[in-house]
VOGU-3710 file (C-alpha; in Angstrom, 3 decimals, decimal comma):
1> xxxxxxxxxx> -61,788/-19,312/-4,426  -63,745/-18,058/-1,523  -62,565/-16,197/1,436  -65,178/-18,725/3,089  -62,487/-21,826/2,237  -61,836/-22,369/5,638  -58,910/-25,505/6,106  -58,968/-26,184/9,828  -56,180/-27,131/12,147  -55,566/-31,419/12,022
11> xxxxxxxxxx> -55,769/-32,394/14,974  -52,142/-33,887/14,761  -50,899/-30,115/14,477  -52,913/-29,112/17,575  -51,217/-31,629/19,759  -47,554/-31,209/18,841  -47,338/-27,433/17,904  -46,167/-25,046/20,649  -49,283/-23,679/21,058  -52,875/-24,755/19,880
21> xxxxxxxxxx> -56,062/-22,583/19,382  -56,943/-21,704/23,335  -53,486/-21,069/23,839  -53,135/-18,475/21,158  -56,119/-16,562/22,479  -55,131/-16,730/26,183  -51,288/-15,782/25,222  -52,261/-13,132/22,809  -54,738/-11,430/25,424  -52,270/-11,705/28,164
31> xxxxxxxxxx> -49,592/-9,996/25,766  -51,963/-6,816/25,005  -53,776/-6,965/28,447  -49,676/-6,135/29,864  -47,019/-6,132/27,539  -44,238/-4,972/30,056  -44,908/-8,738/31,962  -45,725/-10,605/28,415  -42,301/-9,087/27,409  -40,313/-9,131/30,277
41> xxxxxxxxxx> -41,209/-13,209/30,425  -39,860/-13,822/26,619  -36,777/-11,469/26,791  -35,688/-14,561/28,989  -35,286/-16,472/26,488  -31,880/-14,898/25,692  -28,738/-15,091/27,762  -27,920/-11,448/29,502  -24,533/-10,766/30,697  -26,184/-7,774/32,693
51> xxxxxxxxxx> -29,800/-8,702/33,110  -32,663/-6,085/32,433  -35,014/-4,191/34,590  -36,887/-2,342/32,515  -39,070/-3,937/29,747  -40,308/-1,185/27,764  -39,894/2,370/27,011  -41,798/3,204/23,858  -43,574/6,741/22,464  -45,041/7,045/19,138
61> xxxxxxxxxx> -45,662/11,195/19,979  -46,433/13,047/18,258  -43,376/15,239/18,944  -41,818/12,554/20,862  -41,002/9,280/18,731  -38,746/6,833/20,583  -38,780/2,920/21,097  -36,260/1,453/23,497  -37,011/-2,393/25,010  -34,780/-3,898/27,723
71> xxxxxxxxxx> -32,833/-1,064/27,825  -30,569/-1,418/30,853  -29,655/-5,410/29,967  -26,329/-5,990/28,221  -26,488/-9,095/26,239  -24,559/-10,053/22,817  -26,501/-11,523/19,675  -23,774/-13,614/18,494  -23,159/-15,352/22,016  -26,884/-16,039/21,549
81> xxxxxxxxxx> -26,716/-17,449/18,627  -23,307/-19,957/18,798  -21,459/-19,687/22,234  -24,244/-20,518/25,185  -25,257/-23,597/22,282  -21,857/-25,052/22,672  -21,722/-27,070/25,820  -25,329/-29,027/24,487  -25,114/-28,672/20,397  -21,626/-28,238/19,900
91> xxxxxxxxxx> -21,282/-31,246/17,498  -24,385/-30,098/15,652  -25,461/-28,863/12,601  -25,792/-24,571/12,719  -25,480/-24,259/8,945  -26,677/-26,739/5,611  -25,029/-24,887/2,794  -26,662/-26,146/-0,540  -24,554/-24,810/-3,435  -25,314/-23,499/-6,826
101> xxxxxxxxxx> -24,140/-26,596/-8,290  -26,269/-29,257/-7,083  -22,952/-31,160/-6,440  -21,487/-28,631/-3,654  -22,545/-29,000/-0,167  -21,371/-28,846/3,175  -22,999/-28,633/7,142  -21,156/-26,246/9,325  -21,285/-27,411/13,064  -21,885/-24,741/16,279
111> xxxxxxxxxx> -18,843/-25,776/16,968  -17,355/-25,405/13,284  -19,198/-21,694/13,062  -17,843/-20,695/16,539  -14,530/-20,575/15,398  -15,295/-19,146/11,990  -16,859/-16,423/13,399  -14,363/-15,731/16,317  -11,504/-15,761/13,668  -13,153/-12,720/11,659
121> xxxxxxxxxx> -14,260/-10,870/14,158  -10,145/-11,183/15,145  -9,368/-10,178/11,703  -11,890/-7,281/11,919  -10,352/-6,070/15,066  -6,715/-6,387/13,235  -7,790/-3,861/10,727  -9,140/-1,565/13,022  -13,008/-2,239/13,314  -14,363/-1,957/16,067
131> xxxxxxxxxx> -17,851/-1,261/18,295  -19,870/1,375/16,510  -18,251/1,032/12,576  -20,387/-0,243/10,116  -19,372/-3,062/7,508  -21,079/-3,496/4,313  -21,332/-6,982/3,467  -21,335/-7,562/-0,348  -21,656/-11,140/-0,780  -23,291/-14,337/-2,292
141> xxxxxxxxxx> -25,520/-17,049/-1,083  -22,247/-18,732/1,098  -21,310/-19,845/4,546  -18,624/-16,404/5,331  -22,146/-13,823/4,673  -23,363/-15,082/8,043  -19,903/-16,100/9,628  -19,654/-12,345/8,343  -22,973/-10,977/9,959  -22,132/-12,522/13,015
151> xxxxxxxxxx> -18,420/-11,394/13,623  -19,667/-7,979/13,652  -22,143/-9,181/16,020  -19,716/-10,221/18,222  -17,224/-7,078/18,376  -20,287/-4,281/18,328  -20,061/-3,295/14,684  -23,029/-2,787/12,529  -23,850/-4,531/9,809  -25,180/-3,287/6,772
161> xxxxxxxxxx> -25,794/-6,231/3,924  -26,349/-5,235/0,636  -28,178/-7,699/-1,905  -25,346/-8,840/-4,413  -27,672/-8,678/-6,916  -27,202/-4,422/-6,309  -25,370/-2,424/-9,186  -22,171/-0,646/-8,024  -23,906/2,688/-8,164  -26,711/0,942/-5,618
171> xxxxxxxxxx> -23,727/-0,168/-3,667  -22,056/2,771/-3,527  -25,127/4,343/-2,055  -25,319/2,648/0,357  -21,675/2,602/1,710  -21,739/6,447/1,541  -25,192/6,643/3,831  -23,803/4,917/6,628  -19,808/5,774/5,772  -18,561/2,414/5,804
181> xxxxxxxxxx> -14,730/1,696/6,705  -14,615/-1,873/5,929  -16,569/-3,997/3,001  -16,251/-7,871/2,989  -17,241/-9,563/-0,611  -16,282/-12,356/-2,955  -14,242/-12,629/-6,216  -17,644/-14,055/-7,691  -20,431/-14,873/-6,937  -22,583/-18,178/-8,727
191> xxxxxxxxxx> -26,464/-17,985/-9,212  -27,853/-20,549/-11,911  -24,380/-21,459/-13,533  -24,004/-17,825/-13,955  -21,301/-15,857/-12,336  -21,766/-12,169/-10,375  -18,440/-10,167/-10,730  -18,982/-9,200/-7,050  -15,121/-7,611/-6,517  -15,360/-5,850/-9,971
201> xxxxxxxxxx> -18,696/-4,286/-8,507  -16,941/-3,306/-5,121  -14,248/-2,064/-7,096  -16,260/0,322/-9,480  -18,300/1,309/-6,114  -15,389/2,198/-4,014  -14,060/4,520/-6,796  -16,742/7,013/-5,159  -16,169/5,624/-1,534  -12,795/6,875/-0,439
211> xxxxxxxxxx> -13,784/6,292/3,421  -13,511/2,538/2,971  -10,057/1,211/4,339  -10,524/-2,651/4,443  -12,290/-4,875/1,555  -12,014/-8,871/2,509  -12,353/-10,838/-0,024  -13,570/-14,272/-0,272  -12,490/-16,751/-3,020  -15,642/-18,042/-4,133
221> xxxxxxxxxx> -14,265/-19,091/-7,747  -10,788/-18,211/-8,206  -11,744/-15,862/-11,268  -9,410/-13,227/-11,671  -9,762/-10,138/-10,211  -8,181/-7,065/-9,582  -6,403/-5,874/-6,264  -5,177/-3,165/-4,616  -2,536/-3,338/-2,342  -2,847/-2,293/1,317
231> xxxxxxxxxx> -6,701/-2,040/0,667  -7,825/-5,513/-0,216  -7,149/-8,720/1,931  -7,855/-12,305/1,547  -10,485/-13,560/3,648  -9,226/-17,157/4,273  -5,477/-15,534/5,019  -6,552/-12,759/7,167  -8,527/-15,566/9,088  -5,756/-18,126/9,310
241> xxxxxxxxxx> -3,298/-15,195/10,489  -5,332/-14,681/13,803  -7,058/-16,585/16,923  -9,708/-18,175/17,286  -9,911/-17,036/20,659  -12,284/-13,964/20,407  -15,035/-12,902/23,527  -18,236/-11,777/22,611  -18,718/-7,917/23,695  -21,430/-7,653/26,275
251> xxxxxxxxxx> -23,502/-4,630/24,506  -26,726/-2,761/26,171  -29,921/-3,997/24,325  -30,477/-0,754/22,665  -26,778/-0,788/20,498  -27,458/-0,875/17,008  -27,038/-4,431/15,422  -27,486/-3,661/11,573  -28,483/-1,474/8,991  -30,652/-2,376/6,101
261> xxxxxxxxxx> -31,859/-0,304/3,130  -34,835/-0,248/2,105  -36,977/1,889/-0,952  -38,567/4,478/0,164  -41,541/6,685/-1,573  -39,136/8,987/-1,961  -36,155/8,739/-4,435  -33,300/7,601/-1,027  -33,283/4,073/0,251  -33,592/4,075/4,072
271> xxxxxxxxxx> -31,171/3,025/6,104  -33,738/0,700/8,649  -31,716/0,575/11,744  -32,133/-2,603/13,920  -30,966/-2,627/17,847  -29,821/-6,407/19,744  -31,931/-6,816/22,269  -35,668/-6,585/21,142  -34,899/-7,737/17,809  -33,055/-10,753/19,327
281> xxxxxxxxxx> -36,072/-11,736/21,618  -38,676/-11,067/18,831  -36,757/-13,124/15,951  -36,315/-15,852/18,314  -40,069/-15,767/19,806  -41,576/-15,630/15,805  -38,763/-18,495/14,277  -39,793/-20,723/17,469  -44,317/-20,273/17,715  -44,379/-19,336/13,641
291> xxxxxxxxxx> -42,999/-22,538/12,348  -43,617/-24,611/15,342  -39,716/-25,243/15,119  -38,572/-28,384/17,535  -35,107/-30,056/18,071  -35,233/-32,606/15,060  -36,732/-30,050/12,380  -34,094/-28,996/9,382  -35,637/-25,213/8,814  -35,263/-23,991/5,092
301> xxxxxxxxxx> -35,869/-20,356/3,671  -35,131/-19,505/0,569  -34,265/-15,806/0,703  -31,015/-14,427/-0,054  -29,440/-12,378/3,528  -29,359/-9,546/1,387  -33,268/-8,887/2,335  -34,503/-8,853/6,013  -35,728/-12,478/5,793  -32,827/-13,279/5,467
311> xxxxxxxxxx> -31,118/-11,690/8,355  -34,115/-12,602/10,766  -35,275/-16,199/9,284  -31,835/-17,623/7,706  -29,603/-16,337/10,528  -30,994/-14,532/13,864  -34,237/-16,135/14,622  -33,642/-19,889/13,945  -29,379/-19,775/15,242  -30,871/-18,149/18,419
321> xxxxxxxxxx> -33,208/-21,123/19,025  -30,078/-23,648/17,656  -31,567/-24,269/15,020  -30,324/-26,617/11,517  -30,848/-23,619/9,289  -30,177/-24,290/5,590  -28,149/-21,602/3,126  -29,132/-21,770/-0,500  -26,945/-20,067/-3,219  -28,636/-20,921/-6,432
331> xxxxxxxxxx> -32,097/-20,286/-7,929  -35,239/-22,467/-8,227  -35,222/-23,392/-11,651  -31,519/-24,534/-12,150  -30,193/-27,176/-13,107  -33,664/-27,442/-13,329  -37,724/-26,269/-11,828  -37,484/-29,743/-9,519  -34,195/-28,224/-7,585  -36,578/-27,145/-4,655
341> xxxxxxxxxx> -37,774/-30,243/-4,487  -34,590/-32,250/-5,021  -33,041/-30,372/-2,033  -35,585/-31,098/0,912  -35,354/-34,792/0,068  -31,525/-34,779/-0,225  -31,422/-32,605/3,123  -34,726/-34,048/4,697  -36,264/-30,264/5,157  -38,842/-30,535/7,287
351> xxxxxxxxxx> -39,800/-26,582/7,230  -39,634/-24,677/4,200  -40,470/-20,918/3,770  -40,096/-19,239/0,398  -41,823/-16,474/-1,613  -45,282/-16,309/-3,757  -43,036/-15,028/-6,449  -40,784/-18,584/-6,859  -44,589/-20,826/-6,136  -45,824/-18,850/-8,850
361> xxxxxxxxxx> -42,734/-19,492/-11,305  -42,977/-22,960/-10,323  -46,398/-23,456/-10,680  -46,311/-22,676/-14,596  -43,978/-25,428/-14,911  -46,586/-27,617/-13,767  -46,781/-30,078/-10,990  -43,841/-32,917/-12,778  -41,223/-31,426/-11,385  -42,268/-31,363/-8,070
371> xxxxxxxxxx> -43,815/-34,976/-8,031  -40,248/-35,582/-9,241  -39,370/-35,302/-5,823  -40,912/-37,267/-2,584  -41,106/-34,284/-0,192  -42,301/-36,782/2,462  -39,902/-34,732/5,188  -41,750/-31,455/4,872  -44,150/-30,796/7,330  -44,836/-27,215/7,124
381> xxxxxxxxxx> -44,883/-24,490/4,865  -44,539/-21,014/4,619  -44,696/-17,548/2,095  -43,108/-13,955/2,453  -42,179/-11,352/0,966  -45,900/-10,299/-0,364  -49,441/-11,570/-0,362  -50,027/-14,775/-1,623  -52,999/-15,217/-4,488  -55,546/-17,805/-3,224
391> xxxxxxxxxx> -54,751/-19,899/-6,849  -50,818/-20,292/-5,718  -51,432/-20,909/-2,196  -54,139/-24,133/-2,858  -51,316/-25,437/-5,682  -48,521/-24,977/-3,030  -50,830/-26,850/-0,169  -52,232/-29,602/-2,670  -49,153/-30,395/-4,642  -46,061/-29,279/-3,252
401> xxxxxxxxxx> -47,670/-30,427/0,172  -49,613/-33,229/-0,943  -52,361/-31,696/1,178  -51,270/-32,181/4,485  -48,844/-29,554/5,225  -50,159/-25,867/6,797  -49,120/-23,032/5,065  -48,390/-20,065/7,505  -48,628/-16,922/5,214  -46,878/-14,208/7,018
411> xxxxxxxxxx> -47,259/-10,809/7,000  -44,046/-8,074/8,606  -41,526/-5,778/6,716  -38,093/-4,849/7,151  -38,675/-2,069/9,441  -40,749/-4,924/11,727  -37,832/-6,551/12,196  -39,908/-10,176/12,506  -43,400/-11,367/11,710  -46,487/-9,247/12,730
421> xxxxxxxxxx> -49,484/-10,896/11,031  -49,217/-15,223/10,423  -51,221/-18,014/11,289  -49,447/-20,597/13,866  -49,500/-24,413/12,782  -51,043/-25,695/15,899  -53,421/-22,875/16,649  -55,147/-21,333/12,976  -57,943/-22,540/10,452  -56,614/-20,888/7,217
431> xxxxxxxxxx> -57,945/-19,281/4,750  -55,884/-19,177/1,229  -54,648/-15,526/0,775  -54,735/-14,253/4,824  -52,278/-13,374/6,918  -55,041/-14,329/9,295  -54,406/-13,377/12,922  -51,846/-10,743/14,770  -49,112/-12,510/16,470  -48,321/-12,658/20,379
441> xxxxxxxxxx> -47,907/-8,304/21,540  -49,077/-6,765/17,875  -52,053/-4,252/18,139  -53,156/-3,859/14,202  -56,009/-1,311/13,712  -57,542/-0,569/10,207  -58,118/3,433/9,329  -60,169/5,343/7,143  -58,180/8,307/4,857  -58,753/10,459/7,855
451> xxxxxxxxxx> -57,073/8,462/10,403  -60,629/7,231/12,107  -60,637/3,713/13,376  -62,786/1,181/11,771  -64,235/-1,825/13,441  -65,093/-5,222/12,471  -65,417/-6,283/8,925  -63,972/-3,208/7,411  -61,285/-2,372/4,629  -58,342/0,575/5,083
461> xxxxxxxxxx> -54,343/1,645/5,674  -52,805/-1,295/8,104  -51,295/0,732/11,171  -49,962/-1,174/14,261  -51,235/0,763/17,737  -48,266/-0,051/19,695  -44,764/-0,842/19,855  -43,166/-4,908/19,744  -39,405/-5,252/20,305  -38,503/-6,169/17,286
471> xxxxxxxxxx> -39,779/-2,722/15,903  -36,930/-0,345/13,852  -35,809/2,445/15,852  -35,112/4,945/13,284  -34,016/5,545/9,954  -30,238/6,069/10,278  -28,806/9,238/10,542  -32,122/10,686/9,862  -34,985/10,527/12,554  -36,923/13,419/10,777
481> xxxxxxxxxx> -37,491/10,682/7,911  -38,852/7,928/10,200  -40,754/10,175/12,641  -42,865/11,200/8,785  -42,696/8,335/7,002  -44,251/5,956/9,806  -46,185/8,091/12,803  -47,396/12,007/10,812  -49,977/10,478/8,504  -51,537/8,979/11,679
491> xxxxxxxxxx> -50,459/10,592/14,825  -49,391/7,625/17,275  -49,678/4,935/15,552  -46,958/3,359/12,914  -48,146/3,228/9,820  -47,118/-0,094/7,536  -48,333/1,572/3,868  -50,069/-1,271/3,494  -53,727/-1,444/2,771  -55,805/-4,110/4,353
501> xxxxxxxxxx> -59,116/-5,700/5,233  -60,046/-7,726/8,118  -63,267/-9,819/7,314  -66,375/-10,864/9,873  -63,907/-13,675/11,321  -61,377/-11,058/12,447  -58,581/-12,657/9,719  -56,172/-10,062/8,496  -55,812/-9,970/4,130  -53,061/-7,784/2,754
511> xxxxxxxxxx> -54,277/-5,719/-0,247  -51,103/-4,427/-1,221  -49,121/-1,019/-0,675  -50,945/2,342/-0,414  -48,083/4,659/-1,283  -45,301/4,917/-4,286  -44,139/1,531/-3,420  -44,065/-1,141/-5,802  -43,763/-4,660/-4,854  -42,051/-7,004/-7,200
521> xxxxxxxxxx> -40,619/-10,347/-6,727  -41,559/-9,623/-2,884  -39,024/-6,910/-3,129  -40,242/-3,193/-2,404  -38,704/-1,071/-5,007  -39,810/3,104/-4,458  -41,512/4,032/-7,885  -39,192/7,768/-7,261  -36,362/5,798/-6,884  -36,510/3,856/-10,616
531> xxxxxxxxxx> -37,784/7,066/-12,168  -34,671/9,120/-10,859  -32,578/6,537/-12,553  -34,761/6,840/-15,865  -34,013/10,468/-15,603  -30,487/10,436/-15,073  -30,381/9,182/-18,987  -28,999/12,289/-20,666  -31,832/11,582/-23,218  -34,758/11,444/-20,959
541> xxxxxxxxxx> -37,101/14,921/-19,562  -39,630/13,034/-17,319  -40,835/9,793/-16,462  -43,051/8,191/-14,720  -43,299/4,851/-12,840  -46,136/2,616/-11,703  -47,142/-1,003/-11,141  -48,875/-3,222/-13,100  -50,202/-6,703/-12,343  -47,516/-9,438/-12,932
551> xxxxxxxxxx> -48,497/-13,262/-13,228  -45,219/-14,245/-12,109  -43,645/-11,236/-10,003  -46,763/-10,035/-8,602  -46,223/-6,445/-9,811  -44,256/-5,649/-12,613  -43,093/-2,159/-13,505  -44,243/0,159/-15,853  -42,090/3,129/-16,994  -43,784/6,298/-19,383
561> xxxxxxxxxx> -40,723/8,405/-20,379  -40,689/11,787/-21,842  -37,726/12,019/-24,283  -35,964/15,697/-24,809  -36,932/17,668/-27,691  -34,547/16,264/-30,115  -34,830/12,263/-29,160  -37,019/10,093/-30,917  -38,249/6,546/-29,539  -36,997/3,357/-31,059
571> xxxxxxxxxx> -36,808/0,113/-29,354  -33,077/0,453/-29,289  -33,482/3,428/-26,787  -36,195/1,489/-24,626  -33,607/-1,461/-24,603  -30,952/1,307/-23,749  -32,955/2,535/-20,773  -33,768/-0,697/-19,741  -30,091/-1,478/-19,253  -29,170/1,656/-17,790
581> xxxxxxxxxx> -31,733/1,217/-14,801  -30,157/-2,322/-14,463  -26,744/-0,117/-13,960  -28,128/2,249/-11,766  -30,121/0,349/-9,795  -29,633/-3,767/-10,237  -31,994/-6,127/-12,369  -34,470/-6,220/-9,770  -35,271/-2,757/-11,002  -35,787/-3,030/-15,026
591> xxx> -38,354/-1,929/-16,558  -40,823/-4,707/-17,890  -42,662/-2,259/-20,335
//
């Protein structure tokens, strides 16, 4: 596959997408040309309480690092997301919740969600939560994650989700970082008939976490699980026992919305710290331009809310435009590899957005299961998480898309907040394997080793030359970390780690991380981090981690290990140490070889 397989835009894309090929080039130019208007124009799009005056106020130093966008406007991101939908959408669908079990399903009105979320941010308030006090959110694939995300939303307290698919040790990490009071989880949790001891988890965490007061606890299964008085509360009857009568806190744009860890090249996740107002506009801006998303569509992505996705593409983005946004708890492959498939048609998913990872998985089961299903609702397509090989992305346009769905291949990270590099439906010729063109306000520029800009067709480190709302503003609790892991290696300007090239056409392809970050599953795991676990193992000296080329995962990881004097290897101990990185860190983390 050539990078000169060129697919252009049809001409039925150009006419109904938001915005066709001039109208990128004129928007985009008018959004470097003067960001502070470009920017002060979209933050409209939310509701303020206090409206803002200022637009942007943004250094990347050196000495100086700081990024602050509508800074004197108070707005809320839950009331943007439910309340000022109500008096149009309130009979709507907010939420499609798709089950594990192909038989469970339900749709959650903005109507239905309002008073969800209103009655738990009550019962976070009766426990003592309040602006400023960060939650952890331990949870599964189900409706009370986001009803969860956005209570806290709603009151001024932080979020910090952590994947359920974490160990306890992972888990307990995290809650110490950002010294959680509160942690809201389930009994169990269900992926592919199997079931995630999610309370057992908390429970084994919190033995380490003596600063947590509160865990809520949804019942999920009804498997038995142990309690602790005074601590632990019922979800559903801490939720009954309050109003549903709950105002949303008018907060200034800069007050931080959630945490989110994320592996560093160093051995400590970092705690990527999110504010409301920027993030707000820039979800909302991407979700609306990068999947062309109008009234009628029903908007699918896969990811679990444990990863950014998640939080900006399940929940933020598309509930800020009132969006149908659909919830998936299981996996791809159960009951079976058509279940993809089988839920658009039963749901009539007109946008879908999932990772190379599960289109590569699926693609080795060949193209049965997916003809299984009709698929005639999709329209659009999309991939995250990590580039997508030029092989996958022709088998996801020709036979999950019968050929005549684009595929917008996007590009951002968690500490982006939204999408930086994508094609748009209406406005891109694509090219299998490019993120193709910077979206509206991003300024990428490729650099040599030494930090020297290269033009045109060139190949480098990805480093964006100026700041976009949706932009991290530190790494929480430590703005040492963030000032040198994003702007020292090249003075005012972030640095992604990525490397990149940008060919003759000026199209953007990812190459893949440049520093001790693997990528697998399109899930960064820090190569330190897995090989502190490795040595933790009272029979291991040294190891070693890298990345290796995956068919499925994309990168798979590679562990050397240096035993102590008296160990010998078996395949019993490389079993062992398999497991015990699964402990330490979750599955995501083991070992391949």
């Amino acid at each position: 596959m050539s990078e000169h397989s060129v697919f252009p835009v049809s001409s039925e894309a150009a006419e109904n997408a938001w915005c066709d090929e001039a109208g990128y080039f004129k928007l985009y130019e008018q959004s470097i040309a003067d960001p502070e208007a470009f920017w002060g124009d979209q933050g409209k799009r939310l509701h303020w309480f206090k409206p803002y005056s200022q637009v942007k106020d943004v250094s990347f130093g050196p000495g100086d690092v700081h990024i602050k966008w509508f800074a004197d406007g108070t707005t809320n991101a839950c009331y943007n997301c439910i309340d000022r939908h109500l008096p149009a959408k309130k009979d709507d669908t907010a939420i499609i919740w798709e089950g594990d079990n192909p038989s469970e399903h339900k749709h959650i009105s903005y109507g239905e969600l309002f008073e969800h979320v209103c009655r738990l941010a009550n019962a976070l308030k009766a426990r003592g939560v309040g602006k400023g006090d960060r939650v952890t959110i331990y949870m599964p694939m189900i409706p009370e994650a986001a009803y969860a995300m956005l209570a806290c939303a709603r009151i001024g307290a932080i979020h910090s989700v952590v994947f359920g698919g974490f160990s306890p040790d992972a888990l307990a990490g995290r809650i110490q970082d950002c010294e959680s009071n509160c942690v809201i989880t389930a009994d169990e949790g269900l992926r592919g008939g199997r079931k995630i001891p999610l309370k057992a988890n908390t429970d084994a965490a919190l033995k380490s976490c003596p600063g947590v007061k509160t865990v809520f606890v949804v019942r999920r299964t009804g498997g038995s699980i142990n309690w602790e008085d005074g601590r632990d509360v019922w979800y559903h009857e801490a939720c009954s026992a309050v109003s549903a009568d709950c105002p949303a806190e008018p907060l200034e744009a800069e007050t931080p919305l959630f945490i989110l860890y994320t592996s560093g090249s160093t051995g400590k996740p970092k705690g990527v710290l999110h504010t409301t107002g920027g993030y707000m506009v820039f979800t909302a801006m991407t979700h609306q331009y990068v999947f062309d998303y109008h009234d009628s569509d029903v908007y699918w992505c896969t990811a679990d809310v444990g990863w950014v996705t998640g939080h900006s593409y399940i929940v933020y983005g598309p509930l800020a435009n009132g969006a149908t946004t659909l919830m998936f708890e299981g996996v791809p492959n159960y009951p079976d590899a058509s279940r993809f498939w089988q839920v658009c048609d039963k749901h009539k998913v007109t946008i879908f957005y999932t990772a190379p990872t599960a289109i590569r998985a699926l693609m080795r089961e060949g193209d049965e299961p997916v003809k299984r299903a009709k698929r005639s609702s999709l329209r659009l397509l999309g991939s995250v998480g990590e580039p997508i090989n030029p092989e996958a992305w022709m088998w996801y346009y020709n036979v999950v898309g019968d050929g005549r769905c684009p595929i917008v291949d996007t590009w951002w990270q968690t500490e982006t907040g939204g999408i930086l590099i994508t094609p748009l439906p209406g406005a891109t010729p694509l090219k299998p394997g490019s993120a193709t063109r910077p979206f509206f306000g991003v300024r990428p520029v490729i650099v040599d080793a030494e930090g020297k800009h290269l033009e045109g067709a060139a190949a480098g480190n990805l480093c964006i030359a100026d700041s976009w709302p949706g932009q991290m503003r530190t790494v929480y609790g430590d703005h040492e970390r963030f000032i040198q892991t994003y702007f020292s290696n090249y003075p005012g300007k972030y640095f992604t780690g990525d490397g990149c090239r940008r060919d003759a056409d000026g199209y953007y392809w990812i190459t893949g991380r440049v520093d001790d970050v693997i990528n697998v599953s399109g899930h960064r795991m820090g190569t330190a981090e897995v090989e502190s676990a490795l040595v933790a193992h009272e029979k291991v000296a040294e190891s070693a981690v890298v990345g290796y080329p995956h068919n499925i995962k994309g990168q798979g990881i590679y562990a050397y290990v240096t035993l102590n004097a008296d160990e010998e290897p078996s395949d019993d101990l490389r079993k062992e140490l398999v497991q015990w990185v699964r402990k330490e860190i979750g599955p995501i983390a083991s070992p391949d070889l």
